[in-house]
C-alpha positions in Angstrom: 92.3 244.9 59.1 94.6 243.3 56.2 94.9 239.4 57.5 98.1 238.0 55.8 98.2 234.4 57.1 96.3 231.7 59.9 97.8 229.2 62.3 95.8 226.0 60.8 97.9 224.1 58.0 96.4 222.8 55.2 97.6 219.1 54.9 96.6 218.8 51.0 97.5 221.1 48.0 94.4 223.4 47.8 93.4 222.6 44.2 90.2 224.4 43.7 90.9 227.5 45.6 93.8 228.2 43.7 91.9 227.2 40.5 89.2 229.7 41.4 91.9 232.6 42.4 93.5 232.1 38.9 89.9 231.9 37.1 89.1 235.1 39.1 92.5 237.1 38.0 92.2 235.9 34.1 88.6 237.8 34.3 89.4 240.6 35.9 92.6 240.5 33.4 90.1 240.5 30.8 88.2 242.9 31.8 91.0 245.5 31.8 91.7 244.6 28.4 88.7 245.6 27.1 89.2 248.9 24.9 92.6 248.2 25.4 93.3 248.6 21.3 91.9 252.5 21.6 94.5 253.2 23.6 93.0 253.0 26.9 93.4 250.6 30.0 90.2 249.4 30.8 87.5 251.2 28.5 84.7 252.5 31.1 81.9 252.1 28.9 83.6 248.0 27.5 83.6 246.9 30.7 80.4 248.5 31.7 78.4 246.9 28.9 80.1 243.0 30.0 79.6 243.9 33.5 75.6 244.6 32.6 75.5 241.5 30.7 77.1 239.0 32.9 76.6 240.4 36.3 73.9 239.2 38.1 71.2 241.9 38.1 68.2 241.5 41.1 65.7 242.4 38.7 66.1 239.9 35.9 66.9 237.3 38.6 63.1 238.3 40.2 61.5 239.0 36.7 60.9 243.0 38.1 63.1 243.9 34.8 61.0 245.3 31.6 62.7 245.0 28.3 66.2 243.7 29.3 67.8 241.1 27.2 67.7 237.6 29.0 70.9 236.3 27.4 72.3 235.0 29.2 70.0 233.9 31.4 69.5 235.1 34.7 70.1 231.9 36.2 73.9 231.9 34.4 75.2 234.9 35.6 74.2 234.0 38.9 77.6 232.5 38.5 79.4 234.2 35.7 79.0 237.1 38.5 80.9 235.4 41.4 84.2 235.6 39.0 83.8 239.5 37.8 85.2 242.3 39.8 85.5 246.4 39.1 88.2 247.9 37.9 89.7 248.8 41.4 92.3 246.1 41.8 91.7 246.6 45.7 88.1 245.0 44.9 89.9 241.1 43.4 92.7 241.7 45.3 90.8 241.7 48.7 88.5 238.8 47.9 91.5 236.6 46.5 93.3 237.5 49.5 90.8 236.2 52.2 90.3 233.3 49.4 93.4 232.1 49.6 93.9 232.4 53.6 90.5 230.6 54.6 89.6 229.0 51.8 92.8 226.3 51.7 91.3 225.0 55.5 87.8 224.6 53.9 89.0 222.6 51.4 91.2 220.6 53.1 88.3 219.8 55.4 85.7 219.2 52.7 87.5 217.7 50.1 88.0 219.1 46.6 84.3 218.4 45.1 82.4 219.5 48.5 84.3 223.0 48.5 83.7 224.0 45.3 79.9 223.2 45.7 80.2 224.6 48.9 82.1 227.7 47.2 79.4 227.9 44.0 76.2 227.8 46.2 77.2 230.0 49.0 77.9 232.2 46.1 74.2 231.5 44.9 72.8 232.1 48.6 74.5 235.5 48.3 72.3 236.5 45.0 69.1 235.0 46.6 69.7 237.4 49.8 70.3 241.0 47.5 67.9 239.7 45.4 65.0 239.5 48.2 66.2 243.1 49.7 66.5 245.0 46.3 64.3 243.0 43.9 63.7 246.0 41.8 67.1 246.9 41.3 68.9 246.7 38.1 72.3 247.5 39.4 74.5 244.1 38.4 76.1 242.1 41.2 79.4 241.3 40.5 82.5 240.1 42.7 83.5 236.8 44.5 82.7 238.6 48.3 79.3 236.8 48.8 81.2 233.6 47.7 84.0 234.4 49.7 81.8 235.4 53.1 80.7 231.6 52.8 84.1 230.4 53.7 84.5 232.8 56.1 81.3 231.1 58.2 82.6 227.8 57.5 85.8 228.9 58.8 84.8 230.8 61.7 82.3 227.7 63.0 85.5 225.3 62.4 88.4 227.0 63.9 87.1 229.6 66.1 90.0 229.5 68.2 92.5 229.3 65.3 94.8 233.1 64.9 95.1 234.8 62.3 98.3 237.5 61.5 96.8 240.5 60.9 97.9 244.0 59.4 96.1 246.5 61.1 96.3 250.2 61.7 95.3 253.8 59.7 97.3 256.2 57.7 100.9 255.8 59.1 100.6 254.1 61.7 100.4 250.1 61.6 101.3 246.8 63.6 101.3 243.2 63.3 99.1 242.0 65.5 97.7 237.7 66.3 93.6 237.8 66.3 91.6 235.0 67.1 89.3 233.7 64.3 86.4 234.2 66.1 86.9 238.0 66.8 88.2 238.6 63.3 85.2 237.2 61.3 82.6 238.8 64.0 84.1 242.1 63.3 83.6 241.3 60.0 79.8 240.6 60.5 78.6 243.1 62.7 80.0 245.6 60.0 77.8 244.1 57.5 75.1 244.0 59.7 76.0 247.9 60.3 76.4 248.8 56.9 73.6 246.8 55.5 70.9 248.7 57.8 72.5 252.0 56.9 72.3 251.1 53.1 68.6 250.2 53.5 67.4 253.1 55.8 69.3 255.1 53.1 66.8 253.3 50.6 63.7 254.0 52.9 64.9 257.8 52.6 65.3 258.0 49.3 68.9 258.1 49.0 71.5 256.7 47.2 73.3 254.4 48.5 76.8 252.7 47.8 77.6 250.5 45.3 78.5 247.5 47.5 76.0 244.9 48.0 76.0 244.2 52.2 72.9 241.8 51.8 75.0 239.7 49.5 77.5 239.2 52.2 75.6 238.4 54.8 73.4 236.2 52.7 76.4 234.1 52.2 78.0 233.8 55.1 74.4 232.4 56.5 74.4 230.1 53.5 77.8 229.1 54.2 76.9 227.6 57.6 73.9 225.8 56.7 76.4 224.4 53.8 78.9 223.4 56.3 76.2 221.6 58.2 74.8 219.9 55.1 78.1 219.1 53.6 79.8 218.2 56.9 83.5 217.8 57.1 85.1 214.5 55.7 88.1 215.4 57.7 89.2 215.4 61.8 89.5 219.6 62.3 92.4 219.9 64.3 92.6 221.2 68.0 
């Protein structure tokens, strides 16, 4: 499911979402350029080496890690993190995308400051959650999603009822089809959910699993709505 736009109008210019979209594309911009000057687009080993340094790896962030470099420290690329992506433009793309559709409501019902505390911590609730599943791990977190599945709670638990265009379909076959909020974003979860206990009986096995971090996701989401109820709307939600 591709959403492409809600029904709830944002009634101020959303200044910090499209701060953070821009701040997201520069870096992943960035990234692509790196080992751009021997003639490639997007060096493998470049970006791996930034991606190691500024990503926000479990095991420096529990202290499990022996003889990694600690600059910069843990604590930093806790954030640095939430603004690096992979190379697969499908990876910003998707995240700026659900950014830019649920994020603009948030704002507008937080205010500007609120959201992008709201925005940084459920970002930080997202590390804590990998961090707790996978503490050993020294595989770097990177990408806005755990961010990103903030808003989506905060959404969800302030316009359930709102309905969301929607792109879905497989292969050759797709339709435009209206989906309430509230079905949307709890398909959303129960995949997590799904995909999280599959990565970790994986882990239990032995296996490897894939490279995307589910805990993270659901971590912040449930940091999003304690957030929301912390920070509580400074604005009437409309009906």
């Amino acid at each position: 499911m591709i959403p492409l736009r809600d029904d709830i109008p944002s009634r101020s210019v959303p200044v910090v979402t499209i701060v953070l979209i821009v701040l997201n594309a520069l870096v992943y911009l960035y990234e692509v350029s790196l080992g751009a000057g021997a003639g490639d687009v997007g060096d493998p080993g470049a970006v791996r080496a930034f991606m190691f340094e500024f990503g926000a790896t479990p095991c420096r962030l529990s202290g499990a890690c022996v003889g990694i470099d600690d600059f910069p420290s843990p604590l930093v690329t806790v954030f640095t993190s939430m603004f690096m992506h992979s190379l697969n433009p499908i990876h910003v793309a998707g995240n700026m995308l659900y950014l830019w559709i649920f994020g603009d409501n948030i704002e507008d019902s937080l205010g500007h400051g609120r959201f992008l505390v709201f925005y940084l911590l459920a970002g930080v609730g997202a590390a804590i959650s990998q961090t707790l599943i996978a503490p050993r791990s020294a595989v770097p977190m990177i990408g806005a999603s755990g961010a990103v599945s903030g808003v989506l709670a905060a959404y969800v638990l302030l316009f359930p009822y709102a309905t969301i265009l929607t792109l879905v379909g497989f292969a050759f076959f797709w339709r435009f089809v209206h989906i309430p909020a509230m079905v949307m974003i709890g398909f959303w979860v129960v995949m997590q959910l799904l995909f999280g206990y599959l990565t970790m009986s994986a882990s239990t096995r032995g296996a490897e699993s894939g490279g995307v971090a589910w805990f993270a996701h659901i971590g912040g989401f449930l940091a999003g709505a304690v957030l929301l109820f912390l920070l509580r709307p400074r604005r009437s939600v409309p009906s």
